[in-house]
Structures are given as structure tokens and as C-alpha cells.
C-alpha positions in Angstrom: 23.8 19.8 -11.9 23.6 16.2 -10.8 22.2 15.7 -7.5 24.6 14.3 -4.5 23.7 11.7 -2.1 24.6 10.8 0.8 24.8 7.7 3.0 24.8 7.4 6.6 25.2 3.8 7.1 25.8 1.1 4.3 23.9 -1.6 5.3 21.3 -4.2 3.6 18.6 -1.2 3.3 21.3 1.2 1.8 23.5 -1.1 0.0 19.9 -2.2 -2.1 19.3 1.3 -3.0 22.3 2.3 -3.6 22.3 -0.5 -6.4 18.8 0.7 -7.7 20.3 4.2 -8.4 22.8 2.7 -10.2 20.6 0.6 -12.0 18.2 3.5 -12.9 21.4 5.6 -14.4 22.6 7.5 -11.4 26.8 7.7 -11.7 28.9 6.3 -9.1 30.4 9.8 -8.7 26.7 11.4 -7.7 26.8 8.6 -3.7 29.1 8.5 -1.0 28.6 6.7 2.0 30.0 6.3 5.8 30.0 2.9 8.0 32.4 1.3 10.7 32.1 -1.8 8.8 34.8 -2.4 6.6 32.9 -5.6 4.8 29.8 -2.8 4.1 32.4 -0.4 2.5 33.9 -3.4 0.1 30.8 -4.0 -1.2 29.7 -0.5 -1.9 33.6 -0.2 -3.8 32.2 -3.2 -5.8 29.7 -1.8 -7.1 31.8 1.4 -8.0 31.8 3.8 -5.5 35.0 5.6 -4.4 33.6 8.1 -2.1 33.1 5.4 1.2 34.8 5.8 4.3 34.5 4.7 7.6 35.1 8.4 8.5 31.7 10.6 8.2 34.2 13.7 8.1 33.1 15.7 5.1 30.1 13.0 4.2 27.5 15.6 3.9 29.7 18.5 2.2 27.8 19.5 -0.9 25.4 17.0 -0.6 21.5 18.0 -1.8 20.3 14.6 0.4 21.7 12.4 3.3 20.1 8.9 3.6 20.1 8.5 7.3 20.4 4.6 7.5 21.6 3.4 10.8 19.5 1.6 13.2 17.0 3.8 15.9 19.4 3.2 18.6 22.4 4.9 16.9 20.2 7.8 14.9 21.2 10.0 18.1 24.7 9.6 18.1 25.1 9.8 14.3 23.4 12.3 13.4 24.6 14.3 16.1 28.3 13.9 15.6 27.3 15.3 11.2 25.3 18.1 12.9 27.7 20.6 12.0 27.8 19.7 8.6 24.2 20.2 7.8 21.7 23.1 6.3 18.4 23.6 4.6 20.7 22.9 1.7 21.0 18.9 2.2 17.7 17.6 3.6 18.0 14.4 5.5 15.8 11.2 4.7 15.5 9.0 7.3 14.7 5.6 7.4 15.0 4.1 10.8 11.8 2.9 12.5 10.3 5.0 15.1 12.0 7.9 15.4 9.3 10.9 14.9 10.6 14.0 13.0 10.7 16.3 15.9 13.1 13.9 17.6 15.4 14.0 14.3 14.7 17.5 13.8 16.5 18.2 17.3 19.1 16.0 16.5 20.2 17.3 12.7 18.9 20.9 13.6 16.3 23.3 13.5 17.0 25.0 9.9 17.4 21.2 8.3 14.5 19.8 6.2 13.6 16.4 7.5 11.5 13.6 5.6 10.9 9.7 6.9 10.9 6.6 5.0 8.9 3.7 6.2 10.2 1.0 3.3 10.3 -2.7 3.7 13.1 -5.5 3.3 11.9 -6.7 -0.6 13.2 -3.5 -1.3 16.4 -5.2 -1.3 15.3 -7.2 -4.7 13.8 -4.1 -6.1 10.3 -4.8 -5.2 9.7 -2.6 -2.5 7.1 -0.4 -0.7 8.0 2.8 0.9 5.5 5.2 2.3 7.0 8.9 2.7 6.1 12.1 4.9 7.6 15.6 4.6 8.3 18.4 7.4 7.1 21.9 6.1 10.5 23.1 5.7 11.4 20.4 2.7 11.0 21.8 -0.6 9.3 20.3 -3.8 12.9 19.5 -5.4 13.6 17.4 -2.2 10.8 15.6 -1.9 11.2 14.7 -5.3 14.5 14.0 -4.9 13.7 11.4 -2.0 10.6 9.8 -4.2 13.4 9.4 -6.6 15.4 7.4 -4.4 13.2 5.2 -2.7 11.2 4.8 -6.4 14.5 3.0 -7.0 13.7 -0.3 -5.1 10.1 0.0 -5.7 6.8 1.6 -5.3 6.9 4.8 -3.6 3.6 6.7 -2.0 3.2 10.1 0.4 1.5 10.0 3.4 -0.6 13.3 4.6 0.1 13.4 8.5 3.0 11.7 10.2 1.3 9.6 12.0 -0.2 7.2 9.4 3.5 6.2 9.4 2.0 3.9 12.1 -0.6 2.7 10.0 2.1 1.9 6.7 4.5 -0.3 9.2 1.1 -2.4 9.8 0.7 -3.1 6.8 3.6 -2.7 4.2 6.6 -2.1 6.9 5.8 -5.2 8.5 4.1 -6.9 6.1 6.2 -9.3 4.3 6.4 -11.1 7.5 2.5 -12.0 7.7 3.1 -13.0 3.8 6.1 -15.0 4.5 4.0 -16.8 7.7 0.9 -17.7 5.1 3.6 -19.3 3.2 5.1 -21.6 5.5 1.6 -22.5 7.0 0.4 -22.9 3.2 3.3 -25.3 2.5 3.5 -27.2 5.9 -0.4 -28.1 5.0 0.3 -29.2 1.6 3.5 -31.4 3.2 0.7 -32.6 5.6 -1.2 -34.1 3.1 1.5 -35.8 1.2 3.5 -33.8 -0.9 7.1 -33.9 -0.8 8.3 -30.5 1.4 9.9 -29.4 -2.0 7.0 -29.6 -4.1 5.1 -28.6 -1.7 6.7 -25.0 -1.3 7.6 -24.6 -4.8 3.7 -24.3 -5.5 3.3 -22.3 -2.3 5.8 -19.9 -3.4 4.6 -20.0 -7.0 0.8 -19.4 -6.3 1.9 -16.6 -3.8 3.7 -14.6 -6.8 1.2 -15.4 -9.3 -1.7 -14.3 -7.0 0.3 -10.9 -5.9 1.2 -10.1 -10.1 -2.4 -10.8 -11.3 -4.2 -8.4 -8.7 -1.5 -5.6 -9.8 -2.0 -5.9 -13.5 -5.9 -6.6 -13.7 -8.3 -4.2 -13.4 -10.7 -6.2 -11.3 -10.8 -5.8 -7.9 -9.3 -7.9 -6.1 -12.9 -9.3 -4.3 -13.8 -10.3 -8.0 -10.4 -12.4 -8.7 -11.4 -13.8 -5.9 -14.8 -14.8 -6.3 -13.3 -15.9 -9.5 -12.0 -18.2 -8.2 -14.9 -19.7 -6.1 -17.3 -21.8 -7.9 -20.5 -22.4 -5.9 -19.7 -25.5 -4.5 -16.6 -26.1 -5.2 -13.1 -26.9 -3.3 -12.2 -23.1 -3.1 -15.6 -22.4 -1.9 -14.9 -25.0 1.2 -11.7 -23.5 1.6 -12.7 -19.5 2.1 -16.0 -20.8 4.2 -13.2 -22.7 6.4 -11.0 -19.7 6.7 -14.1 -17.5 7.4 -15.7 -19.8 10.8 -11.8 -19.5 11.8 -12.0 -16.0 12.3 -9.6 -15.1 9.4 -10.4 -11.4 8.4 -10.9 -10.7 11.9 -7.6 -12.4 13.0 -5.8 -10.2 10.4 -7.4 -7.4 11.4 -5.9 -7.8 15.3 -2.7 -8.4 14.0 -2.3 -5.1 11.7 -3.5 -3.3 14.6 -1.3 -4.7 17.6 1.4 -3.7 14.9 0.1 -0.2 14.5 0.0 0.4 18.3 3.5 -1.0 19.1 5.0 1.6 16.5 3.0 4.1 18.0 4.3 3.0 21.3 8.2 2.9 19.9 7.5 6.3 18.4 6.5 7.7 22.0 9.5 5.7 23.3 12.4 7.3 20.6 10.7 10.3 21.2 
């Protein structure tokens, strides 16, 4: 029997996987979804659903998952007012930030298997990174059901203990962000030095993608692309040496980890 999905909340994060089922052959008869928004609901009829609704009456009724994909602050209230509807039958994958699974567990119920989902925004072009982690009570056809879903817009990986959650937002949940900043301050310093802002971030942008697709498909470690790269000598060389007296690695490392703690800190606070 096909599997049924659910969708609390239909918006940017749950509108791009909802394509990548599609794309990877689920039927639009297999999703539903729920949101207030009437402009989130038109866009999930677009792409063929007929099971949305602004209602969440009957959203979870023979459903085998529920895609809990509101922001932290409303997780309480919606999940509590779909309490009634769920069982060990549908587990619930969440993917709002900071809420720990004994917080969500209280709020769906005790008998309700519960899994989180720390993805990231390029999941919304189908090149995501989501990291997941399981409650005891979720079974191996759930948790492959939820791999299957978030394997849809990308790269999916398991995570042994909860709280290295912490650790994935550091580095893949916020992550794009510190990619996006080397970007502008990559660009803005070829602008500097004469090239037209265009140009400038066209080979910014271009350098980034080609960098990121050659250490995925080589076998090399990504230390030898780099040397690589660096003749003795050379421009490169002056480059990495000036990026090293700066501080660089270490400046990186501060910022994964002042990331780390404040999820840890929003964790305590949603919990």
C-alpha cells in the first residue's frame, strides 16, 4: 500500500519537499496538507494536490507520517489541537528548530513515535542537507519512510544522540549563511580591485559551485585539492598564508561553536 503523508504547514520548507516527492514519483493522491494561508494552499493545488485545507480536521486520518512544519512558536498549539488524531500508527517528523523530542513528545503524546529533522534552506532547490534522529518508539519502516522524504531535497544522514542536532545546525543548519557571507566578501574584494560588481560575483558565485562539486565527486581529500591548488610561491600560496595570520580557521571555529551553543540554549528554552 502506498504510504500517506501528511503536512502540518505548507510553507517554503514543505512546499520544496512536497515538490521533491513528486518529482521522485510519489502521486499527488499519497500528501495532504493544512495551513491558514490561502496563497500556501494555491500553490500546493498547483502542483496537484487536492487534499489541502486550511482545516487540520481529519489531516492525520490514515496517515503513516505527519511532516510537522510550522515555526517553534506555533509547534505547541498545532500539534496540540491534532492530538487526538494521532497513534503509534502515524509517526510525526518534525522539523522546526529547537524543540527537543520530549517537548514534542508531550505535546503529540506519549504512544506517538517522534523523529526531528534539522534540514537547511537549499533544500528548497533540491540540494539539501538534513540530519535525522529517532525516538526508541519509531520503527525501521518509519524511519525509512522519513529518510525517504527528506532524501527528496537532498542528502540525508542519522545522527546517534539528540543532541548532536546541536552540532548539525552549526554546521549544515546554519551553514549556507557562512557560505553565502564568503560570497559577498569574495565578490565585494574583487569589486574592490576593479572589476565591474557583475563580473565580479558571477566568478564569485561560479568558483563557489565549482569548488563545492569538485570536492564531492573526487576522491581526494579535500586538504589535497587544496594544496593543489597552492604552488610554492605562488598567488594562492599568498592568499591561504594571508587568511591564516588573520586567524581564519580559528575564526570559523568560534563561529560554528557560538552557533552550537545558542541551539543548545533555544533547545533548553522550547523545552
Amino acid at each position: 500500500m502506498s504510504p500517506q503523508i501528511a503536512f502540518l504547514g505548507a510553507g517554503n520548507m514543505a512546499s520544496a519537499i512536497i515538490s521533491g516527492l513528486l518529482a521522485v514519483g510519489f502521486a499527488p493522491q499519497q500528501l495532504r496538507a493544512s495551513d491558514p494561508s490561502e496563497e500556501a494552499l494555491a500553490r500546493l493545488r498547483a502542483l496537484g494536490l487536492s487534499q489541502v485545507s486550511a482545516s487540520t480536521d481529519g489531516l492525520c486520518e490514515d496517515a503513516d507520517l505527519l511532516v510537522a512544519a510550522v515555526k517553534p512558536q506555533i509547534m505547541p498549539q498545532a500539534l496540540s489541537a491534532i492530538k487526538p488524531q494521532l497513534g503509534s500508527g502515524t509517526a510525526v517528523l518534525s522539523i522546526a528548530a529547537g524543540i527537543p523530542i520530549s517537548s514534542l513528545q508531550s505535546l503529540a503524546g506519549p504512544s506517538v513515535p517522534i523523529i526531528r529533522c534539522m534540514p537547511n534552506t537549499p533544500a528548497m532547490i533540491g540540494k539539501g542537507a538534513s540530519a535525522l534522529f529517532a525516538c526508541e518508539s519509531v520503527t525501521p519502516e518509519q524511519r525509512a519512510l522519513a529518510e525517504q522524504v527528506t532524501s527528496a531535497v537532498g542528502l540525508s544522514v542519522w545522527v546517534e544522540t539528540e543532541v548532536l542536532l546541536d552540532a548539525v545546525t552549526a554546521v549544515s543548519g546554519s551553514g549556507p549563511a557562512y557560505f553565502f557571507a564568503l560570497i559577498e566578501a569574495v565578490a565585494e574584494a574583487g569589486t574592490s580591485l576593479g572589476l565591474a560588481p557583475e563580473v565580479s560575483m558571477s566568478l564569485t558565485l561560479q568558483t563557489a559551485l565549482g569548488a563545492a562539486e569538485l570536492a564531492g565527486q573526487s576522491d581526494l581529500p579535500v586538504s589535497e585539492l587544496r594544496e593543489n591548488v597552492t604552488s610554492p610561491g605562488g598567488t594562492t600560496e599568498q592568499a591561504l598564508l594571508a587568511l591564516k595570520v588573520g586567524g581564519f580557521d580559528e575564526m570559523i571555529a568560534k563561529a560554528v561553536k557560538a552557533c552550537a551553543d545558542r541551539a543548545r540554549t533555544l533547545g533548553e528554552e522550547f523545552g
